[in-house]
PyMOL Python script that loads the backbone (N, CA, C, O; Angstrom):
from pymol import cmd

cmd.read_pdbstr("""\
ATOM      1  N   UNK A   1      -7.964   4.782 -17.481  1.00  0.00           N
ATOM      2  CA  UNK A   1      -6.865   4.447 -18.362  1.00  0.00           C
ATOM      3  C   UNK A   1      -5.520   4.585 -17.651  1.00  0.00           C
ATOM      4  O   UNK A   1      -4.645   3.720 -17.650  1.00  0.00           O
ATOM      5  N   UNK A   2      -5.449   5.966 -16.947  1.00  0.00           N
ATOM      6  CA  UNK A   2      -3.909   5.683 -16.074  1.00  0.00           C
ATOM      7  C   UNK A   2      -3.496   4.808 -15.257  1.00  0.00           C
ATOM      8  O   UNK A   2      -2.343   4.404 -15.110  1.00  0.00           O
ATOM      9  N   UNK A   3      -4.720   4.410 -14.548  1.00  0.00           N
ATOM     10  CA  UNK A   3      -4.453   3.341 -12.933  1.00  0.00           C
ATOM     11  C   UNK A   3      -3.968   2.308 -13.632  1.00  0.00           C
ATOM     12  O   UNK A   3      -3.009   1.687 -13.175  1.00  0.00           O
ATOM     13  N   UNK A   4      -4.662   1.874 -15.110  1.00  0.00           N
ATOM     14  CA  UNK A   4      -4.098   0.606 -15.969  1.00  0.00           C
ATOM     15  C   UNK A   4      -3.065   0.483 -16.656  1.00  0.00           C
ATOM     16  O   UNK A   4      -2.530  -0.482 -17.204  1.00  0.00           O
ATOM     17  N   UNK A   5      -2.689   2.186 -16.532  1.00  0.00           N
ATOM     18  CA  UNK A   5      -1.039   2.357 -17.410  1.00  0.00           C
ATOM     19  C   UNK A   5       0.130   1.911 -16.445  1.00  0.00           C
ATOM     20  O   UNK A   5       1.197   1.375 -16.746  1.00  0.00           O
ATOM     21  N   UNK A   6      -0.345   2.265 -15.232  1.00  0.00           N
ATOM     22  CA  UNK A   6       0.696   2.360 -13.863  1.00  0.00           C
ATOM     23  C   UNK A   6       0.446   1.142 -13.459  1.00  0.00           C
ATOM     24  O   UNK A   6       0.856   1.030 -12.304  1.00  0.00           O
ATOM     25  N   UNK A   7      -0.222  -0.229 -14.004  1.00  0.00           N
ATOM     26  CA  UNK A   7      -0.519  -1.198 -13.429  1.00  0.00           C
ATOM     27  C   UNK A   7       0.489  -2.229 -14.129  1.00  0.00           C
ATOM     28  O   UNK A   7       1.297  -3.097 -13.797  1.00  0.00           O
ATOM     29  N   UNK A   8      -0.054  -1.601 -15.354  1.00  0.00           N
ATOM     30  CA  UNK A   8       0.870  -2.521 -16.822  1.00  0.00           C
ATOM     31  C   UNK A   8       2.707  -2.204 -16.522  1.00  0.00           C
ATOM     32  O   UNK A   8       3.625  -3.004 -16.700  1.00  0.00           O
ATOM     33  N   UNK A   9       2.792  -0.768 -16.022  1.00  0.00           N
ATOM     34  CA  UNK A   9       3.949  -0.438 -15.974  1.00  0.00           C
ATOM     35  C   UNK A   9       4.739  -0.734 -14.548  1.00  0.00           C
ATOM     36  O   UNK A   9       5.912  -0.401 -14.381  1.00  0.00           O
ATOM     37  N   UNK A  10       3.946  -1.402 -13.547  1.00  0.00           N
ATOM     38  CA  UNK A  10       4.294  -1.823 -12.579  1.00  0.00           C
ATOM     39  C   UNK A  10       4.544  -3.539 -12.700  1.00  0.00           C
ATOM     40  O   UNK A  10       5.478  -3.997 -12.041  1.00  0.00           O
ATOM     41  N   UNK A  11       3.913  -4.254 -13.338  1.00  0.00           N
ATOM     42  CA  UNK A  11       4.012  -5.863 -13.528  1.00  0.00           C
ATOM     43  C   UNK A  11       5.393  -5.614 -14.747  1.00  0.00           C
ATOM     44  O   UNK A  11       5.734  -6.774 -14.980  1.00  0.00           O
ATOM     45  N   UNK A  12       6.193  -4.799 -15.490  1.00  0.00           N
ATOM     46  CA  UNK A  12       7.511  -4.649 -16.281  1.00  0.00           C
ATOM     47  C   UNK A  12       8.100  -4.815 -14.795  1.00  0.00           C
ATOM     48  O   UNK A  12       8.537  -5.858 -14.308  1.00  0.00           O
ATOM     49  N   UNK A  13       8.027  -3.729 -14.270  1.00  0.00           N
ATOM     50  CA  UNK A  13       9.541  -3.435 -12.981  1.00  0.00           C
ATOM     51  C   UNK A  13       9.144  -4.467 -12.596  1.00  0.00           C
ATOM     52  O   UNK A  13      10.055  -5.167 -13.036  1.00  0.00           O
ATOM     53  N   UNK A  14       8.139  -5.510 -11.848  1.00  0.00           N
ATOM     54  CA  UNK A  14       8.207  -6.550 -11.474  1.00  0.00           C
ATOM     55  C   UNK A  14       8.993  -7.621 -11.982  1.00  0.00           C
ATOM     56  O   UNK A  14       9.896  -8.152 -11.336  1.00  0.00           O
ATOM     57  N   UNK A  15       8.741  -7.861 -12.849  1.00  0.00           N
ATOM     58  CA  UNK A  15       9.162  -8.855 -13.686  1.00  0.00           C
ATOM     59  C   UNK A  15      10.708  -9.045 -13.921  1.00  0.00           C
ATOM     60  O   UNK A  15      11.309 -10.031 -14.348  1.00  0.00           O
ATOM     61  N   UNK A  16      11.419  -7.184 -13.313  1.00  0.00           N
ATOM     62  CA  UNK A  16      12.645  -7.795 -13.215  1.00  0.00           C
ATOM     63  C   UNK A  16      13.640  -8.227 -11.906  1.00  0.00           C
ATOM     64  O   UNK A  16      13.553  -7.411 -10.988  1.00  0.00           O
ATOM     65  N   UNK A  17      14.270  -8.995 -11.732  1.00  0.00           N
ATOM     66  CA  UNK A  17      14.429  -9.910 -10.184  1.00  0.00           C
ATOM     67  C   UNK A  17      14.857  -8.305  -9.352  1.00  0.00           C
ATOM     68  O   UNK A  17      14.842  -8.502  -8.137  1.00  0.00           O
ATOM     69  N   UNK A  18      15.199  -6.909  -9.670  1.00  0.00           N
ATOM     70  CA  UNK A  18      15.209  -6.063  -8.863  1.00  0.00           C
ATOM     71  C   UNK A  18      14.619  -5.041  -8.328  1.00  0.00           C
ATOM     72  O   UNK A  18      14.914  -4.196  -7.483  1.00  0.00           O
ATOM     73  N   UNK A  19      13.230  -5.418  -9.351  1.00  0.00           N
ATOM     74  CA  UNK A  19      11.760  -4.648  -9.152  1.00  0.00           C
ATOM     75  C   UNK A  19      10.520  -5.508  -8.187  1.00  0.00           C
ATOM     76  O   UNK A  19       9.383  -5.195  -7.832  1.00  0.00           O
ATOM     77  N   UNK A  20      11.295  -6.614  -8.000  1.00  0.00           N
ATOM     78  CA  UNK A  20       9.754  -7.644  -7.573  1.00  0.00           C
ATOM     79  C   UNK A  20       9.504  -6.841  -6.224  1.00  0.00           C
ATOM     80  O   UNK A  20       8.526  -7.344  -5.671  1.00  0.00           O
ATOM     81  N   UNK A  21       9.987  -5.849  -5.532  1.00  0.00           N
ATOM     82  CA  UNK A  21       9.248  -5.429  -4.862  1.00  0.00           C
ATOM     83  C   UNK A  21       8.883  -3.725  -5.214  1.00  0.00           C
ATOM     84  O   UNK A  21       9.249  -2.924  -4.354  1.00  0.00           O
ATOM     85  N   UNK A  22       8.354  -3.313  -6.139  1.00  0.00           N
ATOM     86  CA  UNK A  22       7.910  -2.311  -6.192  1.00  0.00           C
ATOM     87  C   UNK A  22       6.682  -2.352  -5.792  1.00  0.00           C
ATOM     88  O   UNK A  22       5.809  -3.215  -5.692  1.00  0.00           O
ATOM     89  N   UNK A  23       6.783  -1.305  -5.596  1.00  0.00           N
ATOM     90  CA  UNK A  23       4.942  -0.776  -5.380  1.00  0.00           C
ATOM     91  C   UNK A  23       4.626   0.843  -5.889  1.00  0.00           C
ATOM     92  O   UNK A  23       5.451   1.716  -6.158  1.00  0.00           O
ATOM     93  N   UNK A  24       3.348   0.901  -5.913  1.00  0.00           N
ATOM     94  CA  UNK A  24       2.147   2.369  -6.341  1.00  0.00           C
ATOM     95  C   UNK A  24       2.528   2.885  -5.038  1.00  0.00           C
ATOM     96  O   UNK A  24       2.188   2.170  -4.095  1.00  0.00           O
ATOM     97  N   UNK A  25       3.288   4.187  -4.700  1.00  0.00           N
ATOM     98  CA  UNK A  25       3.290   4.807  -3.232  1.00  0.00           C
ATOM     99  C   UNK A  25       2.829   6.154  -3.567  1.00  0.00           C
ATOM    100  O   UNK A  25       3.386   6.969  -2.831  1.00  0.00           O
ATOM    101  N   UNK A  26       1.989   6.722  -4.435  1.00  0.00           N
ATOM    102  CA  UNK A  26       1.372   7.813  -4.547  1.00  0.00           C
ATOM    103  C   UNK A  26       0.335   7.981  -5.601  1.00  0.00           C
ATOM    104  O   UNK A  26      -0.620   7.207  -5.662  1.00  0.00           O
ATOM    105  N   UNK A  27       0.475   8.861  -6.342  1.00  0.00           N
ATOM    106  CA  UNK A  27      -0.265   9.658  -7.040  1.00  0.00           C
ATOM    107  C   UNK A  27      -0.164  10.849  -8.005  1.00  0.00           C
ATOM    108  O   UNK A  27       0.390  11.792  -7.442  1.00  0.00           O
ATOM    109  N   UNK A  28      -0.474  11.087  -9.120  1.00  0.00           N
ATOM    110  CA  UNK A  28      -0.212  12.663  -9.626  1.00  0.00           C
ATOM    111  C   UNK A  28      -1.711  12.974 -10.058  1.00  0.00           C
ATOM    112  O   UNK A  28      -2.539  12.202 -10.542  1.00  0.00           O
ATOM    113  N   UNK A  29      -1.838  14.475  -9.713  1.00  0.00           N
ATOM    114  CA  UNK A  29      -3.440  15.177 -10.085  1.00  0.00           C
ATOM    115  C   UNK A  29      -3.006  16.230 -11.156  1.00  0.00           C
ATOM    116  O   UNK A  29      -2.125  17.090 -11.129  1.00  0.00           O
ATOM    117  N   UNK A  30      -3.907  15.879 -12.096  1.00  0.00           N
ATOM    118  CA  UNK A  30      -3.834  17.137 -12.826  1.00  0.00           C
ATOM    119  C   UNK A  30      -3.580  18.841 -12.119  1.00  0.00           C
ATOM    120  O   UNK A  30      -2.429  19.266 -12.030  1.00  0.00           O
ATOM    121  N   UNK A  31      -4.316  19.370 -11.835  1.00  0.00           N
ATOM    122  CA  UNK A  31      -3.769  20.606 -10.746  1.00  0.00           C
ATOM    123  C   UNK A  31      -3.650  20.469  -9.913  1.00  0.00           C
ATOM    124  O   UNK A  31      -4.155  19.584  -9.221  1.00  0.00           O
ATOM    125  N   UNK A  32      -2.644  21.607  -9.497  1.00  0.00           N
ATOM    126  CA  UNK A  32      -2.500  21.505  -7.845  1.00  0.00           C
ATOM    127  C   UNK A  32      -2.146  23.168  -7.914  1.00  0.00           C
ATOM    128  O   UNK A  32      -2.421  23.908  -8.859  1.00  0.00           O
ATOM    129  N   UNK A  33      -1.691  23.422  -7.075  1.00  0.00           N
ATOM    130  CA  UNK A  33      -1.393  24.593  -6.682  1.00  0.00           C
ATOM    131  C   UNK A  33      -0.656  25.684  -8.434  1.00  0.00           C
ATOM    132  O   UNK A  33       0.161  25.221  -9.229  1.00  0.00           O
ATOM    133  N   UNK A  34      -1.278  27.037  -8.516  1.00  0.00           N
ATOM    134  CA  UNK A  34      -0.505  27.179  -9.860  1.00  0.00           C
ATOM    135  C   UNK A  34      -1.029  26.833 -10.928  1.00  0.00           C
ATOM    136  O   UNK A  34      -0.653  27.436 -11.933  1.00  0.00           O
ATOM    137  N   UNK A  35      -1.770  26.062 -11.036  1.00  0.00           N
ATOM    138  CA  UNK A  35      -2.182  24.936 -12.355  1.00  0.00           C
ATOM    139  C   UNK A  35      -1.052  24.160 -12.594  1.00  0.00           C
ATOM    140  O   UNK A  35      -0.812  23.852 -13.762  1.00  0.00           O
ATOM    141  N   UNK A  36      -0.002  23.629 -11.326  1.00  0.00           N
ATOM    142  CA  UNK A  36       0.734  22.800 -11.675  1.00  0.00           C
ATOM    143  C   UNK A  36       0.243  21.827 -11.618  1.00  0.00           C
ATOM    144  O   UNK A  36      -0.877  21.712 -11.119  1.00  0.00           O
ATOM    145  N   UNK A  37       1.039  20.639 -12.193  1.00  0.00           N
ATOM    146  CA  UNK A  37       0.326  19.063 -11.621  1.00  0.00           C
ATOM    147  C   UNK A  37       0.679  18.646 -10.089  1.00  0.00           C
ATOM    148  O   UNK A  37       1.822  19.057  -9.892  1.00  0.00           O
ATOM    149  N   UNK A  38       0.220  18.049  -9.002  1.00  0.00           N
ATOM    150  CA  UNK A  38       0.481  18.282  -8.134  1.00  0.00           C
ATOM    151  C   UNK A  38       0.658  15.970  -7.678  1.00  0.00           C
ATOM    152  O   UNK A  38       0.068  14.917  -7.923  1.00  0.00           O
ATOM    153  N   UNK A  39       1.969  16.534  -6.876  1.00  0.00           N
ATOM    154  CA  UNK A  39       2.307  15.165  -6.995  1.00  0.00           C
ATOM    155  C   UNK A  39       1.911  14.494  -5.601  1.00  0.00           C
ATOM    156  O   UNK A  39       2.036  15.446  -4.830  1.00  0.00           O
ATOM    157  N   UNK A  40       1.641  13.765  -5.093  1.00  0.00           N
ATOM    158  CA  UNK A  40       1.124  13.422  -4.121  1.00  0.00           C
ATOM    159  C   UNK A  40       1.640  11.980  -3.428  1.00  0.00           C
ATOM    160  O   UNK A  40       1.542  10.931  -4.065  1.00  0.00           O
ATOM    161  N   UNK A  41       2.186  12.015  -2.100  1.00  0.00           N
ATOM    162  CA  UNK A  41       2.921  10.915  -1.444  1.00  0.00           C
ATOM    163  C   UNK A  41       2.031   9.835  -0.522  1.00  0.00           C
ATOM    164  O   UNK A  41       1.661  10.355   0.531  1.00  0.00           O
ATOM    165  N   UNK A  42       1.441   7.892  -0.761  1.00  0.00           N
ATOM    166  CA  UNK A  42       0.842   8.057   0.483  1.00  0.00           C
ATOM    167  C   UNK A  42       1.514   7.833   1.721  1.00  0.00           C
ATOM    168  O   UNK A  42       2.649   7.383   1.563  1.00  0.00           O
ATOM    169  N   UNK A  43       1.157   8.012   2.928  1.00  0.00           N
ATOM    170  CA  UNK A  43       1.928   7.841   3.934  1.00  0.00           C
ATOM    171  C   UNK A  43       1.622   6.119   4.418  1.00  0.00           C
ATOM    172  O   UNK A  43       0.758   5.377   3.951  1.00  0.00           O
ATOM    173  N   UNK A  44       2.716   5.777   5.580  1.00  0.00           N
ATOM    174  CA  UNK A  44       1.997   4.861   6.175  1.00  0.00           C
ATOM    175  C   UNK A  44       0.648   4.604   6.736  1.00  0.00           C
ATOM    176  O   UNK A  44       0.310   3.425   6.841  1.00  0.00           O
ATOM    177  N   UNK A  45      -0.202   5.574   7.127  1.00  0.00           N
ATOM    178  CA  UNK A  45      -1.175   5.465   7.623  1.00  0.00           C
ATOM    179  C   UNK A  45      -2.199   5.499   6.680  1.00  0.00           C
ATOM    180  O   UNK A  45      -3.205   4.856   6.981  1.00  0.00           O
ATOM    181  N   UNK A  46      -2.199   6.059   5.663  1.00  0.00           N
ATOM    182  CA  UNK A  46      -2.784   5.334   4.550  1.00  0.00           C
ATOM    183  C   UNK A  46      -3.124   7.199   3.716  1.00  0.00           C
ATOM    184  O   UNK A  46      -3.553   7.285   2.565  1.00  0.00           O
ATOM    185  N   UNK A  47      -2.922   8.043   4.299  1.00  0.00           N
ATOM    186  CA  UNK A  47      -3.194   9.812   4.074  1.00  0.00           C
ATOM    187  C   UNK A  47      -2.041   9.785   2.813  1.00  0.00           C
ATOM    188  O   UNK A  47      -1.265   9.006   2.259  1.00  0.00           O
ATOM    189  N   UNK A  48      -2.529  11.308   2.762  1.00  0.00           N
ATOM    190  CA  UNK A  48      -1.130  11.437   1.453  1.00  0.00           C
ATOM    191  C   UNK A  48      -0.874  12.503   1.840  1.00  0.00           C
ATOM    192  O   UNK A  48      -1.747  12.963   2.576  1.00  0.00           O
ATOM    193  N   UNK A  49       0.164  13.278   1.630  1.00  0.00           N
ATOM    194  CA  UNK A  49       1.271  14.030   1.795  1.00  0.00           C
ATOM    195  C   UNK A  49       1.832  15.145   0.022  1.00  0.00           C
ATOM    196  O   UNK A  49       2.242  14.599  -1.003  1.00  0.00           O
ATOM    197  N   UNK A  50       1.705  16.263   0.150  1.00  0.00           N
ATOM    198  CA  UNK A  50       2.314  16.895  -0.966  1.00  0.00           C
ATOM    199  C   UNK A  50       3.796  16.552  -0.867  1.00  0.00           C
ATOM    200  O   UNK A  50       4.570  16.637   0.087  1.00  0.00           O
ATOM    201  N   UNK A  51       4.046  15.972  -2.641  1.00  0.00           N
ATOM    202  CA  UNK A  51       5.701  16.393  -2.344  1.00  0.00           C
ATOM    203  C   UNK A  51       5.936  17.489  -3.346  1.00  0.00           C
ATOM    204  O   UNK A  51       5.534  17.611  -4.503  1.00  0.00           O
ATOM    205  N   UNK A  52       6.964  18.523  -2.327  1.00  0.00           N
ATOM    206  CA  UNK A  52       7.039  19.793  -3.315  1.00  0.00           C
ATOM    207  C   UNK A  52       8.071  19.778  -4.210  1.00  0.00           C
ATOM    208  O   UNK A  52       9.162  19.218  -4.317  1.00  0.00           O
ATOM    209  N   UNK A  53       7.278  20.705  -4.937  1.00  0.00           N
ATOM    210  CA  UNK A  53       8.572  21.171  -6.176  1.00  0.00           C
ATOM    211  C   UNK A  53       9.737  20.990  -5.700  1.00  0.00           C
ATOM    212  O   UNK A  53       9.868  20.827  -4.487  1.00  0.00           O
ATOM    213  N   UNK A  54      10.836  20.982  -6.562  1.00  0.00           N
ATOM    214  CA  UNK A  54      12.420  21.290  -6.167  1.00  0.00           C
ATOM    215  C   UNK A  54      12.156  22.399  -6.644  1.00  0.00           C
ATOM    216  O   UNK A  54      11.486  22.785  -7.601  1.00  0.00           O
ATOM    217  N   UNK A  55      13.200  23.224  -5.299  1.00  0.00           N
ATOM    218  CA  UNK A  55      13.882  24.926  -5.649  1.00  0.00           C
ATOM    219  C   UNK A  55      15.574  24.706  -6.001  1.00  0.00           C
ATOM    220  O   UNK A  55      16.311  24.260  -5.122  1.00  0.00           O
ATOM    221  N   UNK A  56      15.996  24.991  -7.087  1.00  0.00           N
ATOM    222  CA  UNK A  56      17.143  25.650  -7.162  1.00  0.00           C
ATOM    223  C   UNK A  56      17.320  24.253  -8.309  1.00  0.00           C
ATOM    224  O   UNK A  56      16.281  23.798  -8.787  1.00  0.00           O
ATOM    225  N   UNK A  57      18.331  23.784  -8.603  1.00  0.00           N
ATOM    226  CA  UNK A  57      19.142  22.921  -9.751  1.00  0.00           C
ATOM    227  C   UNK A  57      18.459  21.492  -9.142  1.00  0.00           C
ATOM    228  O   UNK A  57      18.569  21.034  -8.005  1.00  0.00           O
ATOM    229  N   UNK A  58      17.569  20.849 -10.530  1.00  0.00           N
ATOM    230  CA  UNK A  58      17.234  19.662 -10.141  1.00  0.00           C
ATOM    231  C   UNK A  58      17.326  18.452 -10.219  1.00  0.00           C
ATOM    232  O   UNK A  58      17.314  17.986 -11.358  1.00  0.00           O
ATOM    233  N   UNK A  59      17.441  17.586  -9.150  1.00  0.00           N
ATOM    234  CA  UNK A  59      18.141  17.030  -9.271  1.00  0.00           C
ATOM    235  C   UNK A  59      17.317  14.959  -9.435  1.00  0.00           C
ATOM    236  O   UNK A  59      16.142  14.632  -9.598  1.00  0.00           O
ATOM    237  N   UNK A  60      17.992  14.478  -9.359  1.00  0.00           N
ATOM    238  CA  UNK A  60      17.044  13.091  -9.168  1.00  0.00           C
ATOM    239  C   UNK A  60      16.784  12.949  -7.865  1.00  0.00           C
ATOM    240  O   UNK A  60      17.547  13.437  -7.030  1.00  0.00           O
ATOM    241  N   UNK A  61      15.429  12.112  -7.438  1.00  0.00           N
ATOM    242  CA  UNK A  61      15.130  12.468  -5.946  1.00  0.00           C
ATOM    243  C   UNK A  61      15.291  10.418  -5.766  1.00  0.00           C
ATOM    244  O   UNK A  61      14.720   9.532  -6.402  1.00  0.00           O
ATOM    245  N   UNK A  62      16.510  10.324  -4.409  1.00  0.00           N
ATOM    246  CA  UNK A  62      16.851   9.156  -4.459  1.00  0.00           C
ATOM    247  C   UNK A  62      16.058   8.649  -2.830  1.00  0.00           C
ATOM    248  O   UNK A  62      15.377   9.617  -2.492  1.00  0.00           O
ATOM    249  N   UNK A  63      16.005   8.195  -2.402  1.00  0.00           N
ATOM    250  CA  UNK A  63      14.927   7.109  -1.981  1.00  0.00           C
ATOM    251  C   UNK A  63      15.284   5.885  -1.453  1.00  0.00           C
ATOM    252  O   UNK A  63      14.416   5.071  -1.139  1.00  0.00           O
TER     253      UNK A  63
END
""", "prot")
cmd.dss("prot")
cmd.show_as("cartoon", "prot")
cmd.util.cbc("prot")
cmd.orient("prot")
């Protein structure tokens, strides 16, 4: 059901002339470290990468 939520919700940002190039570049797992949800980056090589929590005042992560 999620891969089809993030699929449906990826053909919206498409659809607008400043999304046509989005893409799926990760992942979220139910736990991870903590029983947090643990968010997950893939790399170029095709691996994934943890991205960590923010420490201190949070902020939007720009890209």
């Amino acid at each position: 059901m999620e891969k089809e939520a993030a699929q449906d919700c990826l053909d919206a940002i498409r659809g607008h002339e400043l999304g046509k190039m989005a893409q799926v570049i990760g992942e979220v797992r139910e736990k991870g470290q903590h029983d947090m949800p643990l968010v997950l980056l893939r790399t170029r090589i095709g691996g994934l990468r943890i991205v960590p929590v923010l420490a201190g005042e949070p902020l939007p992560r720009i890209c």
